[in-house]
ROLUM-42549 format. One record per atom (N, C-alpha, C): residue number from 1; chain; atom name; residue in three letters; x, z, y. Coordinates in steps of 0.02 Angstrom, whole numbers, plus 50000, padded with zeros to 5 digits. Atoms other than C-alpha are relative to their C-alpha. Layout:
LONU, NUM, A, CA, ALA, X, Z, Y
...
//
This chain:
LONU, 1, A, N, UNK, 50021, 50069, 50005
LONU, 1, A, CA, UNK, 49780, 50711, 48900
LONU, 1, A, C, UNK, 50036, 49970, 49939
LONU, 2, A, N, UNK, 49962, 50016, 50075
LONU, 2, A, CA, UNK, 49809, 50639, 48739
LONU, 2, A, C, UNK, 50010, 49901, 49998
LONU, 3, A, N, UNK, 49994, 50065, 49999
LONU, 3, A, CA, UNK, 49842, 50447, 48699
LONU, 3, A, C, UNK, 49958, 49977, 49962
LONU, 4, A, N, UNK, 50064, 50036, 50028
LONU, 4, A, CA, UNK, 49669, 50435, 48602
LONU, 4, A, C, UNK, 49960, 50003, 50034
LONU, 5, A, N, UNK, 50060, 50005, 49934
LONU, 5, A, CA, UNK, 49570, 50460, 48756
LONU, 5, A, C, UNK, 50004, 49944, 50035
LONU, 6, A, N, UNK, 49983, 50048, 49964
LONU, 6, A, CA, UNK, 49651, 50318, 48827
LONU, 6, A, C, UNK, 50014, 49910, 49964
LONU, 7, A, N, UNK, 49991, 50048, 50032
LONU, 7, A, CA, UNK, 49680, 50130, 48784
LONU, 7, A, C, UNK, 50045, 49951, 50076
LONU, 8, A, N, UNK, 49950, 50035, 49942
LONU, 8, A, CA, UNK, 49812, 50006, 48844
LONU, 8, A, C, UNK, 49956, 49947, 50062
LONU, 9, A, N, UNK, 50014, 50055, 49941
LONU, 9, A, CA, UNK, 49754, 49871, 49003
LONU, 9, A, C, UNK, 50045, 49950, 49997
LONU, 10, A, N, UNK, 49953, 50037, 49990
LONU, 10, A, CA, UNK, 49899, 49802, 49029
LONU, 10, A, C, UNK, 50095, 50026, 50024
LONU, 11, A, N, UNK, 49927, 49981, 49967
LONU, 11, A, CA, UNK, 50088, 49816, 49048
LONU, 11, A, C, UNK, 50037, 49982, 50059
LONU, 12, A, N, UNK, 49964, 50047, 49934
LONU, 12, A, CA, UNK, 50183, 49789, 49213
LONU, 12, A, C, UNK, 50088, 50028, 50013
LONU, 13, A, N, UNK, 49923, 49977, 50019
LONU, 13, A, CA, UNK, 50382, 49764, 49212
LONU, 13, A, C, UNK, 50026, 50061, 50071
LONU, 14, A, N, UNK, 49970, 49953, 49987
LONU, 14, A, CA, UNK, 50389, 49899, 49359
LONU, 14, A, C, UNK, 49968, 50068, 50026
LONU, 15, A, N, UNK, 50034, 49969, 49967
LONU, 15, A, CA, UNK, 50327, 50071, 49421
LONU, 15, A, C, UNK, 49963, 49990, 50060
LONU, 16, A, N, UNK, 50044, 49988, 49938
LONU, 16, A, CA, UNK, 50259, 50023, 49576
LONU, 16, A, C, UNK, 49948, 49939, 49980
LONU, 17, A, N, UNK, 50051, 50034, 50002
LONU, 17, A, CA, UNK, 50167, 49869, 49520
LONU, 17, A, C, UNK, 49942, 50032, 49948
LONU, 18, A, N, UNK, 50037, 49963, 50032
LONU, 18, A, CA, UNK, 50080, 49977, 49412
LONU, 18, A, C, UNK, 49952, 50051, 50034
LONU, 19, A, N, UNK, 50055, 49963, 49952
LONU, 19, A, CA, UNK, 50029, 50094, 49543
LONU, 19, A, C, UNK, 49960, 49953, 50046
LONU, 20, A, N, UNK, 50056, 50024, 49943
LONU, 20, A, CA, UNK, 49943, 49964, 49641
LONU, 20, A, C, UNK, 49956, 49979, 49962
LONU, 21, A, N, UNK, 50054, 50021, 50075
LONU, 21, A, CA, UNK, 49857, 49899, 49471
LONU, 21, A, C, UNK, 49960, 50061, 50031
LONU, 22, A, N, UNK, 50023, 49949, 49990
LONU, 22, A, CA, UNK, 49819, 50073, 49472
LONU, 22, A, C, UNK, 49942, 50026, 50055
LONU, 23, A, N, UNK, 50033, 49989, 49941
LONU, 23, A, CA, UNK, 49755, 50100, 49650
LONU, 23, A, C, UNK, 49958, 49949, 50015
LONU, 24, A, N, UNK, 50073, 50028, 49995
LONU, 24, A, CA, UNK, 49636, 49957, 49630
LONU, 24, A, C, UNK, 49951, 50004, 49981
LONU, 25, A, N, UNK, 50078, 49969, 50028
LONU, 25, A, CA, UNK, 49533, 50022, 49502
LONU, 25, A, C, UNK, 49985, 50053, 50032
LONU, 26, A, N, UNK, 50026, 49952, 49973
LONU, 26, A, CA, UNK, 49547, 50178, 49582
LONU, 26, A, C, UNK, 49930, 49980, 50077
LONU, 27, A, N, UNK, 50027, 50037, 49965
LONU, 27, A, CA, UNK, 49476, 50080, 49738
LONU, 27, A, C, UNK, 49927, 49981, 49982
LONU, 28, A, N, UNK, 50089, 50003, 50017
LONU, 28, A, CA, UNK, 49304, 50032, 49627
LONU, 28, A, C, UNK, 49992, 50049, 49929
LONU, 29, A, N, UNK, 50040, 49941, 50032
LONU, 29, A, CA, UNK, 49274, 50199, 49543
LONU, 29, A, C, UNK, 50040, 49985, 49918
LONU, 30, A, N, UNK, 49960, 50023, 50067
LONU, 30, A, CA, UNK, 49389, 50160, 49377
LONU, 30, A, C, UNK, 50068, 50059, 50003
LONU, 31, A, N, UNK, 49946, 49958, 50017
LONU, 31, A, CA, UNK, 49507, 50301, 49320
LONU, 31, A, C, UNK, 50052, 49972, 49941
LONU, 32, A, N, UNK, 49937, 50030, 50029
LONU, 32, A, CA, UNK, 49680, 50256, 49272
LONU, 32, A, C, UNK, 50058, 50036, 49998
LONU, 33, A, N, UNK, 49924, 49943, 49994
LONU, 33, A, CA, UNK, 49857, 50329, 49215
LONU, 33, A, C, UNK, 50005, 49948, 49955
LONU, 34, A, N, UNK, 49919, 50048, 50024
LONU, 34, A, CA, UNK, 50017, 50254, 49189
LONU, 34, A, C, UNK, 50042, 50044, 49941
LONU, 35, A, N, UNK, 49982, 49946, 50049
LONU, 35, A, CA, UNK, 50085, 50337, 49038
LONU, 35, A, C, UNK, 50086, 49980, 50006
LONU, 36, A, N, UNK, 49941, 50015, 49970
LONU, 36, A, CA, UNK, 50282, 50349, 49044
LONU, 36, A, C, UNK, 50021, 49973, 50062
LONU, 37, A, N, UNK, 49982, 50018, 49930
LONU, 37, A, CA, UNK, 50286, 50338, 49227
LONU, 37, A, C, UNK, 50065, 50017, 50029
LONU, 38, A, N, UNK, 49911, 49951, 49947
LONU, 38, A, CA, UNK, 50423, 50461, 49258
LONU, 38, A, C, UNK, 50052, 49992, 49979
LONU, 39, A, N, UNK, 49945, 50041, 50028
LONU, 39, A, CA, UNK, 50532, 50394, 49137
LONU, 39, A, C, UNK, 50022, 49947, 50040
LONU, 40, A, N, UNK, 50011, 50070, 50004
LONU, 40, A, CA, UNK, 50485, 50228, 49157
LONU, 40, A, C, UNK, 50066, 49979, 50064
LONU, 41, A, N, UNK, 49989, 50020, 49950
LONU, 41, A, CA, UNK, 50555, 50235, 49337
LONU, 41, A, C, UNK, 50054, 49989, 50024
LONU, 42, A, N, UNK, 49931, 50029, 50021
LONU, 42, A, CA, UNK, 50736, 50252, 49287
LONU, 42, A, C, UNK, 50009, 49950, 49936
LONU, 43, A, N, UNK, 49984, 50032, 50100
LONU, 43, A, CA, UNK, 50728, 50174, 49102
LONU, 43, A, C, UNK, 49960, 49923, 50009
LONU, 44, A, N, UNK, 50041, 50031, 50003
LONU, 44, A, CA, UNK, 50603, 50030, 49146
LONU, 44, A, C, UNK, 50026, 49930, 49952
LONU, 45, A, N, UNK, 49999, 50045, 50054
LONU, 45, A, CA, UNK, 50683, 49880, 49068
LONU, 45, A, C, UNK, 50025, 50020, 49932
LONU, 46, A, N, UNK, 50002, 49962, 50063
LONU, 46, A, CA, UNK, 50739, 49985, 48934
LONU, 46, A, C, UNK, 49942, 50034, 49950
LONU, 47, A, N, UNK, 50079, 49965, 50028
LONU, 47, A, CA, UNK, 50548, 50053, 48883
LONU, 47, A, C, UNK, 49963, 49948, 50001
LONU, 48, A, N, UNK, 50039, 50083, 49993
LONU, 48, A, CA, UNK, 50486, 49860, 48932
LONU, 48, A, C, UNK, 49939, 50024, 50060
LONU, 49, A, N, UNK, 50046, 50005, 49930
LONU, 49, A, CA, UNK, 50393, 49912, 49085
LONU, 49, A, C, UNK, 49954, 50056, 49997
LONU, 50, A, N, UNK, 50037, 49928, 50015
LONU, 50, A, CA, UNK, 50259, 50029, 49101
LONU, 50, A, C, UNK, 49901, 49970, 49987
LONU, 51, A, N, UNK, 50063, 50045, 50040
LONU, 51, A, CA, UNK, 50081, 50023, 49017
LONU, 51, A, C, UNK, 49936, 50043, 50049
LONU, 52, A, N, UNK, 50060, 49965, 49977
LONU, 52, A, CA, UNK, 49923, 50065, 49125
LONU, 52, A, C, UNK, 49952, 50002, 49962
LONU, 53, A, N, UNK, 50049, 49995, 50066
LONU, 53, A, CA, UNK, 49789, 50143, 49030
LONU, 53, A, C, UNK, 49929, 50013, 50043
LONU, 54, A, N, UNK, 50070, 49987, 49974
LONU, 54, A, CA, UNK, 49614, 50169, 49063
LONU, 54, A, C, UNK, 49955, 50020, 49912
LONU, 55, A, N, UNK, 50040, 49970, 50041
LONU, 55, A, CA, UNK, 49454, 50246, 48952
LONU, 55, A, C, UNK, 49968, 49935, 49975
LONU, 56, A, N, UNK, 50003, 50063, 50037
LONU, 56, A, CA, UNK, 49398, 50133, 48817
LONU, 56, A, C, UNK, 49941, 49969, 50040
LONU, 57, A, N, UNK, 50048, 50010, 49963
LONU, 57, A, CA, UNK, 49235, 50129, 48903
LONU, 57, A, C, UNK, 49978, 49951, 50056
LONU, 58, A, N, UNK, 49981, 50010, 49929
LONU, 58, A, CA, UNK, 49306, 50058, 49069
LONU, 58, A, C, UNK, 50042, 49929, 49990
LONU, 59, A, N, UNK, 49954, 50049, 49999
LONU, 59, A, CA, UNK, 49423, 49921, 49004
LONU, 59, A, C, UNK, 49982, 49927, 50007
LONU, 60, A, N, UNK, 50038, 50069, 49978
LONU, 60, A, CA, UNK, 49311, 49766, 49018
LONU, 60, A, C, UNK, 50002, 49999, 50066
LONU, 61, A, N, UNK, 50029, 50000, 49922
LONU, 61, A, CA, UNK, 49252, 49805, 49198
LONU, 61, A, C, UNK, 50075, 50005, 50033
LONU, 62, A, N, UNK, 49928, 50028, 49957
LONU, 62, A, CA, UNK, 49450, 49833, 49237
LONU, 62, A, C, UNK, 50033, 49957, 49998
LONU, 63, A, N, UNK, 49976, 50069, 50015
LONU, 63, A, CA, UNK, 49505, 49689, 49156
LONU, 63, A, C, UNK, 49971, 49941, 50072
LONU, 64, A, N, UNK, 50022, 50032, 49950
LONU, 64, A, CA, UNK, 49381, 49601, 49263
LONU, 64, A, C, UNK, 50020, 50000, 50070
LONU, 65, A, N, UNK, 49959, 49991, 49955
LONU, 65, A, CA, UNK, 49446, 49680, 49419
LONU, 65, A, C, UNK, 50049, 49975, 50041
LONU, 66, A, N, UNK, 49896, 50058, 49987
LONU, 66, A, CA, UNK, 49629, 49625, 49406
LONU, 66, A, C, UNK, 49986, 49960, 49984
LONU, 67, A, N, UNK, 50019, 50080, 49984
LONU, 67, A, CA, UNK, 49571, 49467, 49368
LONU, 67, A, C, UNK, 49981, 49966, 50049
LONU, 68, A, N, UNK, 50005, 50040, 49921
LONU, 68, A, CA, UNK, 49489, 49423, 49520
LONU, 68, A, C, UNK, 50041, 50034, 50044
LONU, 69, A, N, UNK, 49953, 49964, 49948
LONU, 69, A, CA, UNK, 49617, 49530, 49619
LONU, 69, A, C, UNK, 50062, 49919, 49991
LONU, 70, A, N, UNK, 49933, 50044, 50011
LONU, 70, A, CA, UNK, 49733, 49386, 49536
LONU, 70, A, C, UNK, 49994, 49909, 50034
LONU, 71, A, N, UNK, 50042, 50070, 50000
LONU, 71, A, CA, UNK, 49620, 49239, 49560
LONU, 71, A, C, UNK, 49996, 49989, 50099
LONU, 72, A, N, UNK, 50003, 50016, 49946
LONU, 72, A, CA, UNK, 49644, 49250, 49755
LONU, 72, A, C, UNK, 50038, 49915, 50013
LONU, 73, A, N, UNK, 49932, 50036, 49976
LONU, 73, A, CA, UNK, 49733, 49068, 49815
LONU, 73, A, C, UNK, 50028, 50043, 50048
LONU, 74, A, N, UNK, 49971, 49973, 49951
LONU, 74, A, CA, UNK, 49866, 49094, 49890
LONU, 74, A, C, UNK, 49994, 49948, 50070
LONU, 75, A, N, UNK, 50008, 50041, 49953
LONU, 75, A, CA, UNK, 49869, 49018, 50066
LONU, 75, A, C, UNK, 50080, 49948, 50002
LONU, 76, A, N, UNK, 49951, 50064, 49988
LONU, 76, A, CA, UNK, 49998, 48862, 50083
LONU, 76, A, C, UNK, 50010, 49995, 50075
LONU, 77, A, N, UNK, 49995, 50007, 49899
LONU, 77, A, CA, UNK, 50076, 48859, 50262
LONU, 77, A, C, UNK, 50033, 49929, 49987
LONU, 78, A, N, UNK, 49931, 50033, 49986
LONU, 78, A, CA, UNK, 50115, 48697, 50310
LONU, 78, A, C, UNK, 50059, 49968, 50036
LONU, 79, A, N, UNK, 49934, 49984, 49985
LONU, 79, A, CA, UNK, 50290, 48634, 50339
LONU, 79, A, C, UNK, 49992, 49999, 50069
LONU, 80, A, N, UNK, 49975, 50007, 49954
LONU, 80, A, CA, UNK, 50267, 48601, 50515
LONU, 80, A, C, UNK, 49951, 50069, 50020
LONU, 81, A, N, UNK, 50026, 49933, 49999
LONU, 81, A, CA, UNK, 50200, 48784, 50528
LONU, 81, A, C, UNK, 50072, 50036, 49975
LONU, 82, A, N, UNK, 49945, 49963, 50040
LONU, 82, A, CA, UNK, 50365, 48841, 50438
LONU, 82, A, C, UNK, 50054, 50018, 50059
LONU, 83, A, N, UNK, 49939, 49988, 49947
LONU, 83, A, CA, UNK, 50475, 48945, 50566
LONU, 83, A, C, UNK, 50038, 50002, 49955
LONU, 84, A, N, UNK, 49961, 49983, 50020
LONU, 84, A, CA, UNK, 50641, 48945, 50546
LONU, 84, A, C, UNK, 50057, 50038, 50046
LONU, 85, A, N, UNK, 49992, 49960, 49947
LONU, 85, A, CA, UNK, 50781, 49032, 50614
LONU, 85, A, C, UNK, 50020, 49947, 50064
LONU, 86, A, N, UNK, 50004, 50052, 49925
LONU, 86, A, CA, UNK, 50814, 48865, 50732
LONU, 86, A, C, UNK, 49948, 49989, 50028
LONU, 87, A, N, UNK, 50067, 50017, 49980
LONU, 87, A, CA, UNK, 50624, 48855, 50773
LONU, 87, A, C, UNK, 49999, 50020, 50043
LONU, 88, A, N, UNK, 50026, 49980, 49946
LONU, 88, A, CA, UNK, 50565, 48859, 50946
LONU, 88, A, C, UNK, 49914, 50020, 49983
LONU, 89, A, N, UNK, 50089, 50002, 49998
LONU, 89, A, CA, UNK, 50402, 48942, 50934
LONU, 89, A, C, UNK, 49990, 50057, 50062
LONU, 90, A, N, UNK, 50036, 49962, 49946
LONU, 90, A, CA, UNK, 50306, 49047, 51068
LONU, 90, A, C, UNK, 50009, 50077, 49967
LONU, 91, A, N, UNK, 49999, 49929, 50023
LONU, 91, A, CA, UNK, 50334, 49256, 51037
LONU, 91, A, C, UNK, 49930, 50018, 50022
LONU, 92, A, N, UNK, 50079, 49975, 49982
LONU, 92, A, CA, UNK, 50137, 49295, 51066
LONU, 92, A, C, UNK, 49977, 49977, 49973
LONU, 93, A, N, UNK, 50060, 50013, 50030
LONU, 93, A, CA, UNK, 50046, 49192, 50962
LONU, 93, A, C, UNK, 50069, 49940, 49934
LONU, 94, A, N, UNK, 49948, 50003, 50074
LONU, 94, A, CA, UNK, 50200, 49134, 50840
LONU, 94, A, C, UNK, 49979, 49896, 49987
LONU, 95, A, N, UNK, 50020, 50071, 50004
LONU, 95, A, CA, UNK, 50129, 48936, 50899
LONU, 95, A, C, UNK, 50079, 49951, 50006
LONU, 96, A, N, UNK, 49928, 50021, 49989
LONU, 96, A, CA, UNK, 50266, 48808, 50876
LONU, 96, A, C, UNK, 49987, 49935, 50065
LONU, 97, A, N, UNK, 50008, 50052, 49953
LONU, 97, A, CA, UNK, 50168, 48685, 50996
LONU, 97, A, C, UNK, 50036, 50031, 50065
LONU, 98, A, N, UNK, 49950, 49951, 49952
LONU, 98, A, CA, UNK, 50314, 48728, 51135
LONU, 98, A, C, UNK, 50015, 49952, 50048
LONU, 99, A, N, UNK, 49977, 50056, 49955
LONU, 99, A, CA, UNK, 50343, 48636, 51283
LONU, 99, A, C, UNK, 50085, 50042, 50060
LONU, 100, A, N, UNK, 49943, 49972, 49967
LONU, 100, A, CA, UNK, 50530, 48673, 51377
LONU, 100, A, C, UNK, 49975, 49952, 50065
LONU, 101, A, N, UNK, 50021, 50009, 49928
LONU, 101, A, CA, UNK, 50515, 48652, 51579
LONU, 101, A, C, UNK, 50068, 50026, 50042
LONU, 102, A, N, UNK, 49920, 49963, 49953
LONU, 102, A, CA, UNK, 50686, 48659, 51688
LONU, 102, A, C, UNK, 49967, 50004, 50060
LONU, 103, A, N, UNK, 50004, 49976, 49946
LONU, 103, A, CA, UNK, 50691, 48748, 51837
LONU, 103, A, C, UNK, 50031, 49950, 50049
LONU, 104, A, N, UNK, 49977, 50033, 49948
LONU, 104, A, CA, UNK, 50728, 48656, 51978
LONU, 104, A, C, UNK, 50028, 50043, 50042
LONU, 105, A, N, UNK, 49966, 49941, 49955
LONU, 105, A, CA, UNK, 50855, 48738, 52093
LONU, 105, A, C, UNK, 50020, 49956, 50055
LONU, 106, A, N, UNK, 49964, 50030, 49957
LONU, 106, A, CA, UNK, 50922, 48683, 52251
LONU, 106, A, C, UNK, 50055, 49993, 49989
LONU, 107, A, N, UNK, 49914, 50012, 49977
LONU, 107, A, CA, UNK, 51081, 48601, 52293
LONU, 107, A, C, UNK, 50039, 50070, 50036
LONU, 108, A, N, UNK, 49955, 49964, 49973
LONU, 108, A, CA, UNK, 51222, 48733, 52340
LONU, 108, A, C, UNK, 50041, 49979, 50056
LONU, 109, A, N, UNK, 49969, 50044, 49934
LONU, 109, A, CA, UNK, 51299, 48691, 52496
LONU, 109, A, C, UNK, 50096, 50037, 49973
LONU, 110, A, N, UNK, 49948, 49986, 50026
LONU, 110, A, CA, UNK, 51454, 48782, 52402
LONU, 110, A, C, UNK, 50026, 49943, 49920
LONU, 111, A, N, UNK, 50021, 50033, 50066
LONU, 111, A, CA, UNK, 51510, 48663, 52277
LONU, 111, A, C, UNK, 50026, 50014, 49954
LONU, 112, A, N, UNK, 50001, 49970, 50061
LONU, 112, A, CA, UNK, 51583, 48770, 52127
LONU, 112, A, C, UNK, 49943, 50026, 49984
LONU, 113, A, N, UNK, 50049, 49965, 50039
LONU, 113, A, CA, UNK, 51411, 48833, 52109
LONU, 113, A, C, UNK, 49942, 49966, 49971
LONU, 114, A, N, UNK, 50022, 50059, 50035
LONU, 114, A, CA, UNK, 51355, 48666, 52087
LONU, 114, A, C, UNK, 50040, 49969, 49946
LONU, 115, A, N, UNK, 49975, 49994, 50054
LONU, 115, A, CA, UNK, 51489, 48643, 51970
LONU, 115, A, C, UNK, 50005, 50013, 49948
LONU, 116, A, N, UNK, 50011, 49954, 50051
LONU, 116, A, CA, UNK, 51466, 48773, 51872
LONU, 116, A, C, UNK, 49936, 49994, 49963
LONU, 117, A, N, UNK, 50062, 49986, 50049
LONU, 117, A, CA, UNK, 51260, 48753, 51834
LONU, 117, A, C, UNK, 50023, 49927, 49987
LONU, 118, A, N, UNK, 50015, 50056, 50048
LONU, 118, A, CA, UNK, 51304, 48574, 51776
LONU, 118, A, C, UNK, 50049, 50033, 49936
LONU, 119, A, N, UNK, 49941, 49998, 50048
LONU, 119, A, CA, UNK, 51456, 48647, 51657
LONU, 119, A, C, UNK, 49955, 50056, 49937
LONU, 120, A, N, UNK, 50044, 49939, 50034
LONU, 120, A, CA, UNK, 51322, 48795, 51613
LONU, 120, A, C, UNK, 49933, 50009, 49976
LONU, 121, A, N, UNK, 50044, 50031, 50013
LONU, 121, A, CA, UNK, 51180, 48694, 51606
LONU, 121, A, C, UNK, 49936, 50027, 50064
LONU, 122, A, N, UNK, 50060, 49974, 49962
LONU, 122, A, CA, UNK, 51002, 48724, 51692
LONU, 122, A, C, UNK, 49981, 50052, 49973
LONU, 123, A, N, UNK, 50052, 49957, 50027
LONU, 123, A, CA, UNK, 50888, 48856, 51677
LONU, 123, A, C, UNK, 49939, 49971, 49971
LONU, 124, A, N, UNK, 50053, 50031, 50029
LONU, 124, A, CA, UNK, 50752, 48828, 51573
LONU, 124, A, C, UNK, 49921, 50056, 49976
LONU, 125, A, N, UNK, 50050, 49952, 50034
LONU, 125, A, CA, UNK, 50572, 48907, 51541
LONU, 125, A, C, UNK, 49966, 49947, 49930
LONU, 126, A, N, UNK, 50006, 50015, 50073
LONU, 126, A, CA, UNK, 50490, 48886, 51376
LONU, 126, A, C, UNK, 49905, 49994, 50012
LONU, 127, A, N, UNK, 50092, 49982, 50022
LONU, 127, A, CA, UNK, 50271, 48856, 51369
LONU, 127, A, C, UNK, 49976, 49986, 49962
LONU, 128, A, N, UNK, 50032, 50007, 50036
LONU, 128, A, CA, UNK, 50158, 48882, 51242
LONU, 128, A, C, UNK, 49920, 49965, 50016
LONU, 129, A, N, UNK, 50066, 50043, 50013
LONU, 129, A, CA, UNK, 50025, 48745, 51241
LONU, 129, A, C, UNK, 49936, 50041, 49996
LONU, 130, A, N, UNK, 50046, 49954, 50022
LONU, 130, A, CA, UNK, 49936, 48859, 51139
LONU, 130, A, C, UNK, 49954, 50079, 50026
LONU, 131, A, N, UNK, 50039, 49946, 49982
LONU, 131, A, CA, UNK, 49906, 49018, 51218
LONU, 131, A, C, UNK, 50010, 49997, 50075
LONU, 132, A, N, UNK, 49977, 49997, 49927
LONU, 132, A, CA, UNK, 49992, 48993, 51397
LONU, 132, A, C, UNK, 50035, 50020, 50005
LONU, 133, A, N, UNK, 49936, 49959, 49973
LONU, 133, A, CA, UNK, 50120, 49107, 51382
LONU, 133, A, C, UNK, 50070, 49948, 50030
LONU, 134, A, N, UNK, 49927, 50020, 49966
LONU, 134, A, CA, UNK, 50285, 49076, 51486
LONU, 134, A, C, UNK, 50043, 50033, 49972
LONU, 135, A, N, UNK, 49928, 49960, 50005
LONU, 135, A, CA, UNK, 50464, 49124, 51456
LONU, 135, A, C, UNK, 50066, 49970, 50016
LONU, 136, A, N, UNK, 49925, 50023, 49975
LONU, 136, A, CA, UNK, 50647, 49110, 51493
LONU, 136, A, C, UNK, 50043, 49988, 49958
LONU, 137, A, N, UNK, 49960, 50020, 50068
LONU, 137, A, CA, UNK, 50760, 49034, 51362
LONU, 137, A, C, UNK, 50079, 50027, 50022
//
């Protein structure tokens, strides 16, 4: 394979984003190679990244390609969608609409053990609005 059979596409600063360049044309019938790959993969900011090539033939229709591959929006979550790691949300459907529900327990006719759930608090279950699920916090 020589480097006049081929013509540049585009450069990408690392081996793997190159192979997915790669594996999308492959994806609609478009043959592609990464020239200095095996280098590239220790040396990369030293060589400036690596250059995917394709047949002169082919380079419009891949251009096009990765263009609309790029042109997706991205989706915007928002903030009150944003778990965090303090977020109560539901483990089944990842909903944050969450409703908490204490257990009601009887009185102890012992009274350290009534002592103790006020010092230790109640039990509490957790429901999701959203799907139904239950749980135990």
């Amino acid at each position: 394979m020589s480097n006049g059979d081929w013509v540049k596409l585009e450069n990408y600063p690392t081996l793997i984003a190159g192979e997915l360049a790669k594996s999308t044309l492959a994806l609609s019938g478009i043959e592609a190679e990464i020239f200095d790959g095996e280098i590239a993969n220790l040396y990369t900011t030293a060589l400036g990244g690596v250059n995917l090539m394709v047949k002169p033939e082919n380079l419009e229709a891949a251009r096009e390609i990765l263009q609309s591959e790029h042109d997706v929006e991205d989706y915007v979550v928002p903030e009150a969608e944003i778990i965090t790691a303090t977020s109560t949300y539901c483990s089944k459907c990842h909903s944050k609409d969450v409703e908490t529900r204490k257990i009601a327990r009887k009185p102890s006719p012992i009274f350290i053990v009534n002592l103790l759930g006020k010092w230790f608090g109640d039990k509490k279950t957790m429901h999701c609005r959203h799907c139904g699920n239950t749980w135990s916090s």
